[in-house]
C-alpha positions, 0 to 999 in steps of 0.5 A: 345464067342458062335459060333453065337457071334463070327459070328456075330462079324466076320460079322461085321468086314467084312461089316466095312472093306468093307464099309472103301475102297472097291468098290461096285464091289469089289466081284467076286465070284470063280468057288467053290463059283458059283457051290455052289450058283447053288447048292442051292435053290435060291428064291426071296420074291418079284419079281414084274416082272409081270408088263412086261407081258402085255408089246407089244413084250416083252418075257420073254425067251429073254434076256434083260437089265436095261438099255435097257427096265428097266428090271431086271429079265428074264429068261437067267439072273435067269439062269445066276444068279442061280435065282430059281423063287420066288413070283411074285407079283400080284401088284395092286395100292391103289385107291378111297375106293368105290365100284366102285373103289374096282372093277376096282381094283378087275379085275385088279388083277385078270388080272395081276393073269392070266397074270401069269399063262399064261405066266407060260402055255406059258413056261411049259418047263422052269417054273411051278405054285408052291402051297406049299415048297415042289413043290419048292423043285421039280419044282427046281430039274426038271430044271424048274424056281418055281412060287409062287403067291403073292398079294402085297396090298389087295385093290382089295378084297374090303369089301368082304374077300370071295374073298381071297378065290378065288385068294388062288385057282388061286394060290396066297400063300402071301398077304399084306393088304396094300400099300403106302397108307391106306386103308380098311384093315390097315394104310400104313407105309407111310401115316398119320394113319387112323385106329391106325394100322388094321381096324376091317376088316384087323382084319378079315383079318388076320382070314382068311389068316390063315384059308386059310394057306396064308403067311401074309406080313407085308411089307408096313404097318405101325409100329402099324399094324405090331405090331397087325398083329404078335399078331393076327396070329396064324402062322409066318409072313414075310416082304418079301421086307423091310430093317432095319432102323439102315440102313436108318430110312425111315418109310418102314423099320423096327427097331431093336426092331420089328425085334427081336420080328418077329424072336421071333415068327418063322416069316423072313424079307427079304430083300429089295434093295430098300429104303437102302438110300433116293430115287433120288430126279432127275427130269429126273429120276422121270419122266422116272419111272413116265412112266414106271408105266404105261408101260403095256399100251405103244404101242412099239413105246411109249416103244422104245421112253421111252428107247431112253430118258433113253439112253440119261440121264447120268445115271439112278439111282433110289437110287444113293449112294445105292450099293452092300457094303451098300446091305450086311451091310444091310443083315448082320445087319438083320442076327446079329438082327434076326438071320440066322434062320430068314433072306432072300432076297426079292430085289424088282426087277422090282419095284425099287430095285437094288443097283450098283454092284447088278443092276439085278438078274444076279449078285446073285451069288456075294451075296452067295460069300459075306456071304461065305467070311464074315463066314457063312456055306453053311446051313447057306446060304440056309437058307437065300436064301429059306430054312426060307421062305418055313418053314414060308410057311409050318408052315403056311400051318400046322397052317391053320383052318379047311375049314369048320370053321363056325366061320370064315365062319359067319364072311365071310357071314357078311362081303359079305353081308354088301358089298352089301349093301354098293354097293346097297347104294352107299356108300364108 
């Protein structure tokens, strides 16, 4: 039997043995386990944290609780649970595909984008703007919690892909086309196909996030647009918050086939807490979250009586049945499928994620202390913990087009200037 086989199989053994009469709680790593987990360069793919920068009174120097403001990253639970930063998402809800719309939805990105580099200059002693694998190697060893930007659904870009180009130089290393609904750019995973996967404009797209070196995140869109977006690029892509559906079989997750085929051309999925099980179907529940959307425009009043309705609900599932056993049967399936050279971690914290016995990012540590215990090496552990995502992000970065590029320039020119017709007409 291969080395890779046996651990694989070694893996498997250990999810079943769990999953067959331990509880969700059942890790408590060891002092060895937590010095080596602090050893490590610890990154998470997708933390939609920045949705609390605009809350009234709230810091992210202070400590906080799920519970408490439904809150699940800050920054003594990062440096409680050896979170070295991540990318922090620039999240943008798909709306009308006008050209009203796509402006609204432009300035509130670029709104959620200045809310994190302030709160990043607000904090200059404890955090830093990272642009490529190697600032997150030096921002982490300086002390320093590492801020790479994302864009989780290009809506905002409207029919002008120029504008790529502006969010790249504010920062952003990622993007999605799309979100739970369809869009300009692609079919979501989650709604009835309009284009049979990318529009000709998500086709350009992908042209220009390769030419600009950005990470192209397939998370959210549908089987089809996956299956094109790893064609048309040039360099790796990620998932950087989806699960496999041998887990749970929900259109957001992704099967053993297309995960075999990411890892194939160089590209990591990471992994999601969320959508592990079917979502709470609790009315109570759904209203708060429903609320909690929109959190950033409630005043500290508005917040204090949102939390004393959360207080009085006999618990606060978003995905009941969802635990920290059904977390690793799903992080040690997607390695056995892809990997260790093509798996990591992107939980979803603060947009839905967390599992019970993993509710924030303080409890990271019981995650390296699993996959210790389940056979895999230190090297193995980094790997998934940043080592895969900063090598997507380099290859990426080696793999972009020269910026003076005409060919892709004469198509950015067509498509600014075909936007401003549409705007000058009125049309959607």
């Amino acid at each position: 039997m291969s080395r890779r086989a046996g651990r694989a199989a070694h893996a498997a053994l250990f999810a079943a043995a769990w999953l067959f009469g331990h509880a969700a709680a059942a890790i408590e790593p060891t002092a060895a386990e937590r010095a080596l987990h602090e050893r490590l360069l610890t990154l998470d793919s997708h933390l939609d944290t920045p949705s609390n920068f605009g809350r009234a009174g709230w810091d992210i120097r202070e400590r906080h609780s799920l519970r408490g403001d439904l809150t699940q990253v800050d920054l003594p639970r990062m440096e409680e649970g050896g979170l070295d930063g991540g990318f922090w998402v620039v999240y943008t809800p798909q709306g009308a595909l006008n050209p009203e719309a796509y402006a609204a939805a432009r300035d509130a990105a670029l709104l959620r984008t200045m809310r994190i580099r302030e709160m990043v200059a607000a904090n200059r002693d404890c955090f830093e703007l990272a642009l490529d694998a190697g600032d997150a190697r030096r921002i982490a060893a300086a002390g320093r919690r590492v801020v790479f930007l994302s864009l989780e659904n290009s809506y905002p870009l409207g029919e002008d892909l120029s504008l790529l180009e502006t969010f790249h130089r504010l920062g952003l290393r990622m993007a999605g086309p799309v979100h739970s609904r369809n869009n300009q750019f692609a079919d979501s995973a989650t709604e009835i196909p309009r284009w049979q996967g990318l529009s000709p404009l998500g086709r350009r797209w992908v042209e220009e996030m390769n030419r600009l070196g950005m990470v192209i995140d397939a998370s959210h869109a549908s089987d089809t647009a996956f299956d094109q977006l790893l064609e048309l690029s040039r360099a790796p892509i990620v998932l950087s918050h989806t699960g496999p559906k041998a887990i749970f079989d929900f259109p957001r997750n992704l099967d053993d086939e297309r995960i075999r085929r990411l890892a194939a051309q160089g590209g990591v999925i990471q992994l999601n807490s969320l959508f592990l099980v079917p979502r709470t179907e609790d009315p109570a529940v759904l209203a708060i979250l429903k609320r909690r959307e929109n959190i950033e425009q409630l005043g500290v009043a508005e917040q204090a009586a949102l939390m004393a309705d959360v207080q009085r609900l006999p618990s606060f599932e978003v995905s009941p049945g969802a635990d920290f056993a059904l977390f690793m049967k799903a992080l040690l399936h997607l390695i056995e499928v892809a990997g260790v050279d093509h798996v990591g971690i992107g939980a979803d914290w603060d947009g839905g994620g967390g599992v019970a016995g993993l509710e924030d990012v303080a409890a990271l540590p019981k995650v390296t202390a699993a996959l210790l215990r389940a056979g895999y090496s230190e090297a193995d552990v980094a790997k998934i913990w940043s080592g895969n995502l900063l090598r997507v992000l380099e290859q990426v970065r080696q793999a972009s087009l020269d910026p003076a590029d005409e060919g892709v320039r004469h198509a950015l020119t067509t498509d600014r200037a075909a936007g401003t017709a549409a705007a000058a007409g009125g049309g959607g």
